[in-house]
C-alpha positions, -999 to 999 in steps of 0.1 A, spaced: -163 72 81 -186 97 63 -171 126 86 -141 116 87 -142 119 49 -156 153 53 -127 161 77 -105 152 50 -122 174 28 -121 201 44 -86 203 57 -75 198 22 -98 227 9 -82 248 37 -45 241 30 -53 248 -5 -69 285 -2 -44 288 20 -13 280 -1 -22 281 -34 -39 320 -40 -23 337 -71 -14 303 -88 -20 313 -127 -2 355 -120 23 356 -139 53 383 -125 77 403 -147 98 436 -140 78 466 -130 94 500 -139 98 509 -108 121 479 -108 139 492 -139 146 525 -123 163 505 -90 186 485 -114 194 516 -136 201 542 -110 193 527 -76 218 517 -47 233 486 -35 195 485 -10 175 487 -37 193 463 -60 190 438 -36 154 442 -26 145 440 -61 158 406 -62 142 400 -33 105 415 -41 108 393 -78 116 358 -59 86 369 -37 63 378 -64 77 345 -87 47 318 -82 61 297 -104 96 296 -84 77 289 -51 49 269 -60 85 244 -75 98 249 -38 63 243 -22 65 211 -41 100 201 -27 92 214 7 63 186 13 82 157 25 109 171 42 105 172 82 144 173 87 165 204 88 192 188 71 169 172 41 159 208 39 190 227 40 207 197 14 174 202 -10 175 243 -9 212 238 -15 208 224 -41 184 246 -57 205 274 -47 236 272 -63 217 255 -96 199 287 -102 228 308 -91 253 292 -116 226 305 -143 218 340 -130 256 350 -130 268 336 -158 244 338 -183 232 372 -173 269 386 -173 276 368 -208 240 378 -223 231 347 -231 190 350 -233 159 335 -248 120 342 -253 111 347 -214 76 330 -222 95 295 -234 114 298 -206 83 302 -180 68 274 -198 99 253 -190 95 265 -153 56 251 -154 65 219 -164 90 219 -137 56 223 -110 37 199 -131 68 174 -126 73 178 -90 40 176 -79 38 141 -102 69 131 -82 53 134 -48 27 113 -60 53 90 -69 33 86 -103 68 74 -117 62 38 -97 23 41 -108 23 52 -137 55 42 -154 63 11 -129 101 27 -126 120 51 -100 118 86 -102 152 104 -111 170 111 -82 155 141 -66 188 161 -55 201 157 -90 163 173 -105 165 196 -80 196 211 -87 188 210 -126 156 225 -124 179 249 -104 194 258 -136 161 265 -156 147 287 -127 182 305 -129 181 312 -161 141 325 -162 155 351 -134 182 358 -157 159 368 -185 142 392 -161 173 409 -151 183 414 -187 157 432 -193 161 461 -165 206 460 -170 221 477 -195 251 455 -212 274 477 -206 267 491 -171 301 489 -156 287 480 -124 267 450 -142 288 426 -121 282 438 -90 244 446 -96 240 411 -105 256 395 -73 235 421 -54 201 408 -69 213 375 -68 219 384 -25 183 397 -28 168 366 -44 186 343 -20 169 365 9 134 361 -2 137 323 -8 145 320 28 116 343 38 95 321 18 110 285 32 104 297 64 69 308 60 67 276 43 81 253 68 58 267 93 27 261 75 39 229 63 48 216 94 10 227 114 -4 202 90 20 176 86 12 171 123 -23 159 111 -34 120 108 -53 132 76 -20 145 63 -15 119 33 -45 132 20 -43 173 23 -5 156 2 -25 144 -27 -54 169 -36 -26 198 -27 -2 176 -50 -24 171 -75 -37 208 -78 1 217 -84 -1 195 -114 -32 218 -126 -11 249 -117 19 238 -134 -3 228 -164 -22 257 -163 10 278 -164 23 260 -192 -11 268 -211 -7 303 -203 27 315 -212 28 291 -247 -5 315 -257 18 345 -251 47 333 -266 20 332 -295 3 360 -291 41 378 -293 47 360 -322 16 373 -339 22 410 -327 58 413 -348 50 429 -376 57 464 -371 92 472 -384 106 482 -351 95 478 -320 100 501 -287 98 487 -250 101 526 -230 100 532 -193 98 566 -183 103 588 -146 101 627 -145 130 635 -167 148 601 -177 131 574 -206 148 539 -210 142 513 -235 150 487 -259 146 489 -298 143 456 -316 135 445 -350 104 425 -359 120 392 -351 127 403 -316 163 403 -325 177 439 -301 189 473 -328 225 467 -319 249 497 -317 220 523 -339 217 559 -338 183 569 -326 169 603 -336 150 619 -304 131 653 -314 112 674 -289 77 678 -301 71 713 -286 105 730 -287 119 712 -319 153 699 -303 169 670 -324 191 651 -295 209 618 -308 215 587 -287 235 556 -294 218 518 -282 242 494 -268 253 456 -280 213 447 -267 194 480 -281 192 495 -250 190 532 -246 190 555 -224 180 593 -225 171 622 -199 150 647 -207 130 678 -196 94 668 -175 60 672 -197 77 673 -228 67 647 -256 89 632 -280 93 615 -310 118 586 -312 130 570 -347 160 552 -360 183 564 -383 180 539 -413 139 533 -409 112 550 -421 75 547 -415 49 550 -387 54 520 -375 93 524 -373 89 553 -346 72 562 -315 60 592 -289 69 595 -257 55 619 -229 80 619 -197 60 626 -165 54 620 -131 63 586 -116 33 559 -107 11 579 -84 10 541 -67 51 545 -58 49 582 -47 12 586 -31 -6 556 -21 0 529 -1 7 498 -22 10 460 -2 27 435 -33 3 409 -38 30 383 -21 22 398 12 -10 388 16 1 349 1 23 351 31 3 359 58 -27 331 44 -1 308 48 11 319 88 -29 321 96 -32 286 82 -16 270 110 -48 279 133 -75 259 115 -49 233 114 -44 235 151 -81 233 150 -89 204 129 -60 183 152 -77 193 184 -112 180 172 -95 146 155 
């Protein structure tokens, strides 16, 4: 009994280290991913979409949870389904009509969505409550929804309102996102299904179950403290979000309630030859300005005044990490703990 406990043990430790690494990192746009939405081709659209459902833990950790009872292709194609054209309806529509909100409240929303799913597989509705859980294809597709409309945030944030091709970029990152869920419910199913073969499964189900509810909760915790932390921080009169390459800077101006500079005239002055260059934001205070390299500038809006209504800006080289070195996305290595996980699962069943 004693080591079959341990077996137990042990195979759930395993299947935890080597699903769960990088619960609590939270992912958001790079600027490198800013530059591929502003400038980049139809590729490079889509591979952002595809590198942001990769690096999303929140999003996969919600489809680990769905993935754990599911041994038929069909449940898992109906489930995914689902899920799919939930968070799809969301991504187009409100990213095409602009319709946003504080991305930390949303995240939070996507946490509880974890916390509820790995509850559900623990069928602590019955337990706890003494009722039925909802049914799952309807929560599925509604938590859809949420998850859509958390990606839309991000894209927001890296699209300019009035890009012309905004359409078209967002059905191309929407393509992208699609591609890495698959890549992920693949590399999930094959993990999945190594241990599912084992007789100690139902118990690698509730300790990995029950951590999701720590992850989700832990999430929760984490992006409530910076939607309060932002809150705290708004009290300059205008704040700047810039990106920068060699020659171009993008950004966003907003005001101290996080509400976007709609259609104001910025002032952008050259700190070492004197040039005054004017730019215009757009309907979400995005801007957009190219410049000569090395040059520093000073950014203000017409109609503030202040230090703490303007900003510097220094264009430069790119990241010496997207030009130089060799840099392997975090997700990477999450995806091949999981593929090596199916040998010490292999290895427990032999010795069972």
């Amino acid at each position: 009994m004693q080591k079959r406990y341990s077996q137990c043990l042990l195979a759930s430790l395993t299947f935890l280290i080597f699903l769960l690494p990088g619960i609590a990192i939270a992912h958001d746009m790079t600027e490198i991913a800013r530059e591929r939405m502003a400038s980049g081709g139809y590729l490079e659209v889509m591979w952002t979409g595809a590198e942001h459902m990769l690096s999303g833990y929140d999003h996969l950790l919600f489809l680990l949870g769905v993935m754990f009872f599911l041994t038929r292709f069909i449940d898992i194609l109906k489930f995914v389904t689902a899920f799919t054209v939930g968070h799809t309806i969301t991504l187009i529509f409100a990213t095409f009509a602009g319709i946003t909100a504080n991305h930390y409240l949303i995240d939070a929303v996507i946490a509880v969505t974890v916390a509820y799913k790995g509850f559900e597989n623990l069928d602590g509705f019955k337990r706890w409550f003494g009722v039925q859980a909802p049914n799952l294809l309807f929560m599925v597709f509604a938590f859809g929804l949420i998850h859509g409309f958390g990606l839309s945030a991000r894209l927001q944030g890296v699209t300019l309102a009035d890009d012309p091709d905004l359409l078209s970029k967002i059905l191309l990152f929407n393509v992208g996102v699609e591609l890495g869920q698959i890549i992920a419910l693949l590399i999930m199913a094959i993990a999945i299904t190594a241990w599912q073969k084992l007789s100690i499964w139902p118990t690698i189900s509730r300790v990995s179950n029950t951590a999701l509810i720590g992850a989700g909760a832990g999430l929760l915790v984490f992006q409530l403290n910076g939607f309060v932390q932002e809150r705290q921080q708004q009290q300059a009169a205008l704040q700047y979000e810039i990106f920068i390459d060699q020659e171009n800077m993008m950004g966003q101006v907003r005001l101290s309630d996080q509400q976007p500079l709609a259609e104001a005239e910025l002032l952008i002055e050259s700190l070492i030859n004197g040039t005054v260059n004017q730019v215009r934001t757009d309907s979400d205070g995005w801007f957009v300005f190219i410049g000569e390299n090395g040059q520093t500038y000073s950014i203000s809006a017409q109609g503030f005044s202040g230090a703490d209504s303007q900003t510097r800006v220094t264009l430069g080289d790119a990241a010496p990490d997207h030009n130089e070195e060799l840099h392997i996305p975090f997700y990477v290595f999450v995806a091949l703990f999981m593929l090596l996980s199916v040998l010490p699962a292999r290895m427990i069943a032999r010795r069972i």
